[in-house]
C-alpha positions in Angstrom: 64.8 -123.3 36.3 63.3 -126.8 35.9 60.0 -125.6 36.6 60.2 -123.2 34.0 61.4 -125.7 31.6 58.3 -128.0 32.0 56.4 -125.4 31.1 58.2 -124.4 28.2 58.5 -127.9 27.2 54.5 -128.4 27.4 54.1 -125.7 25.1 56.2 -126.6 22.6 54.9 -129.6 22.4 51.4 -128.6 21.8 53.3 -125.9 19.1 54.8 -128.6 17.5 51.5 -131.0 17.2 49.6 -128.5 16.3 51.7 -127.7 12.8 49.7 -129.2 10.2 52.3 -131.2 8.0 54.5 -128.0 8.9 52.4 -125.3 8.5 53.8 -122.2 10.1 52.3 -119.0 11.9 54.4 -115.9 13.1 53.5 -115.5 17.1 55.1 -113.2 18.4 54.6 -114.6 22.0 55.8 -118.1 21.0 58.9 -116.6 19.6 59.8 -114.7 23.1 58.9 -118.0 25.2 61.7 -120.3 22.5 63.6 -117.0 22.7 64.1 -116.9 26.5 63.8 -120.4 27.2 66.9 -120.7 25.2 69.0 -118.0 26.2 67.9 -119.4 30.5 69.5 -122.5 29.2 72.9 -121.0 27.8 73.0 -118.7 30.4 76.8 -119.0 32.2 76.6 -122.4 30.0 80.5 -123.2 29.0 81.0 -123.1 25.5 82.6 -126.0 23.5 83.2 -124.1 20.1 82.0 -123.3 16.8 81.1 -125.9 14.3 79.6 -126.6 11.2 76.4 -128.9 11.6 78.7 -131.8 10.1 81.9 -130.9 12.5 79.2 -130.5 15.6 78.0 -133.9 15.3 81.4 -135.6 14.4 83.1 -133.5 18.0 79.6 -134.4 20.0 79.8 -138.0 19.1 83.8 -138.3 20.0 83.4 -136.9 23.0 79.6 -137.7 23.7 78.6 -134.5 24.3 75.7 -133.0 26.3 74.9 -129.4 25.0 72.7 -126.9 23.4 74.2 -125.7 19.7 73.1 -122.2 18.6 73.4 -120.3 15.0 72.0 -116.8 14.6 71.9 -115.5 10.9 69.9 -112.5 9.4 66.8 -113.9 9.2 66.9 -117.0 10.9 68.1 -119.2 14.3 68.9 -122.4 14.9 69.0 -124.7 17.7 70.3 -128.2 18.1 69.9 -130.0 21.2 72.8 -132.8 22.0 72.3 -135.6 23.9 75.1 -138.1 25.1 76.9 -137.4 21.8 73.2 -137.7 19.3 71.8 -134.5 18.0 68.3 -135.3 20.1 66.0 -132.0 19.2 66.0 -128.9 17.1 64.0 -125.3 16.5 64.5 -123.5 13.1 62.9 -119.7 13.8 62.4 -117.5 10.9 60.0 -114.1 10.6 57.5 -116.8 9.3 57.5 -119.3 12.6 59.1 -121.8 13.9 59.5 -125.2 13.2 60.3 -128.1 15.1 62.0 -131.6 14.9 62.4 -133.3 11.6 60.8 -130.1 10.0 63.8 -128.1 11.2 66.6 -130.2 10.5 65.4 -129.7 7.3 66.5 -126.3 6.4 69.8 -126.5 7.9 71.8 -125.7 4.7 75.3 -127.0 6.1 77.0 -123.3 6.0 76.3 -122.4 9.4 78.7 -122.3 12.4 77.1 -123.2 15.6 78.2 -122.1 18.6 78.1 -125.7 21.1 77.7 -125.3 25.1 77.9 -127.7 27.6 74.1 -128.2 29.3 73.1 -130.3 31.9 71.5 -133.6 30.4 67.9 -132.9 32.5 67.3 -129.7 31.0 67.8 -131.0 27.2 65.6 -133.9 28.1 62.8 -131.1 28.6 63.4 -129.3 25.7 64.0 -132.4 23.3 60.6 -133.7 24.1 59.3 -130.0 22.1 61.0 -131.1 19.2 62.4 -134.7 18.9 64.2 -135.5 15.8 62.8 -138.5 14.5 65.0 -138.7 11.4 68.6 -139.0 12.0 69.6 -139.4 8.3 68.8 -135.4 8.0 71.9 -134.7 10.3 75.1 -136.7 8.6 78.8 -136.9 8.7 80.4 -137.5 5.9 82.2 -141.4 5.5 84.5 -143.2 2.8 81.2 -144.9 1.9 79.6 -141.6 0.6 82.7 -140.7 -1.6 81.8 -141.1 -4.6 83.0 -144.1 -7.0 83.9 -142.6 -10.0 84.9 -145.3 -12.9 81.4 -146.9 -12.3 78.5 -146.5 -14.4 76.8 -144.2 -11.9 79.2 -141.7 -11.8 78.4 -138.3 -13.9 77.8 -134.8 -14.2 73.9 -133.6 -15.9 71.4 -131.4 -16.1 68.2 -132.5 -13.6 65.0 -130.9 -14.3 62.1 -131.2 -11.5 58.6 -130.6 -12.2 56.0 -130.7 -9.2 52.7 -130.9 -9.9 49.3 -131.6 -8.3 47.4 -133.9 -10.4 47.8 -133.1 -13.6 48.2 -129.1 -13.0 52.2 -127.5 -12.5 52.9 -125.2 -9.8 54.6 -122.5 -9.9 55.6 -120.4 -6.9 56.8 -123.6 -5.5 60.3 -123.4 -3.2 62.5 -126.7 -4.3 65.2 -127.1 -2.6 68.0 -130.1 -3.2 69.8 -132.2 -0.2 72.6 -134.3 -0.3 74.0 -135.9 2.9 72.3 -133.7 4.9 73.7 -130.7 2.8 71.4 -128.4 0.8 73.4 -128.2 -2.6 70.8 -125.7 -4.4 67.8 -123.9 -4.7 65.1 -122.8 -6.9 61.5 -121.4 -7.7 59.3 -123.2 -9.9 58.5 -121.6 -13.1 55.1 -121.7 -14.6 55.5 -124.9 -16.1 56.3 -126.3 -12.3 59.8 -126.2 -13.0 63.2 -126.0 -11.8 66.6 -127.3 -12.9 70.1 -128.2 -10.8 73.3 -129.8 -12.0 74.3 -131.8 -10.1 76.0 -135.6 -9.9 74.5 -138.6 -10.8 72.9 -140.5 -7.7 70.4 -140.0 -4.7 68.8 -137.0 -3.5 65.9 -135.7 -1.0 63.9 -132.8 -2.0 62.2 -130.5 -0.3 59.0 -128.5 -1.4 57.9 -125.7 0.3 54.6 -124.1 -0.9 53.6 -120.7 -0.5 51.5 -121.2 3.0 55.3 -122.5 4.2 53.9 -126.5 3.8 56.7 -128.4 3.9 56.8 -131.6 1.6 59.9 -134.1 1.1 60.2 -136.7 -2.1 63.4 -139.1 -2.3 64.6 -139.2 -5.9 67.2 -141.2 -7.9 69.0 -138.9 -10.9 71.0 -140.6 -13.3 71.5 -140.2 -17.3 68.4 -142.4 -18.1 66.0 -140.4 -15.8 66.9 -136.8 -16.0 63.7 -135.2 -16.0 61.2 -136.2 -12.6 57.8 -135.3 -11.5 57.2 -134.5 -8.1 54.0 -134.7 -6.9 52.3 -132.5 -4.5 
């Protein structure tokens, strides 16, 4: 099985590098090589439980954890690889592609239930070096120091209106999606005039644009009642 997982893990590698900025491509033949590489891995693998993406790292880093996590939903799959308690690697498949890394974690929404097994260490070393998470800040637990503070200044309910744009032009068509400790909290299409609206708290937030050739673009943003209406730039 190592063998096979060498080889697997030199092609996702060249996958990965190969994604300009994230652009995806169906192949049906990549999908089947993730697919089976995967399913070798969990093969007769013990299973640990089902978690949400928070729970999964809270349990893996308690107990430090070597496993492979898997999600299947509709449309999508999921796979985190676990390393000595540290979510180490993941794949995001979709009829689109796949995406790997950083550019997976991205689209976990936080509803999912992962299914954890235990995998030897050696194999997820191969298959972390196919999609390395770079990022940790995408995959969080929750702490007392993200509770919010309410009584201070900061603290509020509004309306935040996003407006991407290239230049000077809006785009519409455009995918925006809202994170908050590595949770998505909403969702939207740009309108002609390049743009959407949430409400959400006051305070920080990542979003993420996806285009309609699936390009993947990220922009950190500070809402609060002075700066309710922010251009994001494409």
């Amino acid at each position: 099985m190592a063998a096979r997982l060498q080889y697997y893990e030199k092609n996702m590698s060249r996958q990965a590098a190969s994604q300009p900025m994230i652009s995806r491509q169906v192949s049906r033949d990549s999908y089947m090589k993730i697919k089976d590489m995967m399913e070798t891995l969990l093969k007769n693998s013990p299973e640990l439980g089902t978690f949400t993406v928070t729970d999964l790292v809270r349990y893996a880093r308690s107990n430090n954890v070597n496993g492979l996590a898997e999600f299947h939903g509709d449309e999508k799959e999921l796979y985190l690889a676990v390393i000595d308690g540290e979510p180490e690697g993941a794949i995001y498949i979709d009829p689109k592609g796949e995406l790997f890394g950083d550019n997976a974690v991205m689209l976990i929404t936080g509803k999912e239930q992962f299914t954890l097994r235990d995998v030897q260490k050696e194999f997820l070393d191969a298959v972390v070096m196919g999609c390395r998470i770079f990022n940790k800040s995408h995959i969080r637990t929750n702490t007392s120091a993200e509770i919010p503070e309410f009584g201070t200044r900061s603290a509020g309910l509004g309306k935040l209106t996003l407006i991407v744009r290239s230049g000077d032009k809006p785009q519409n068509g455009i995918r925006v999606s809202i994170r908050k400790n590595g949770q998505i909290l909403g969702s939207d299409v740009t309108t002609d005039d390049g743009s959407v609206g949430f409400r959400v708290m006051y305070g920080n937030y990542d979003c993420v644009l996806q285009d309609r050739n699936q390009m993947i673009t990220t922009r950190r943003i500070i809402f609060d009642a002075g700066n309710p209406e922010i251009i994001l730039g494409l």
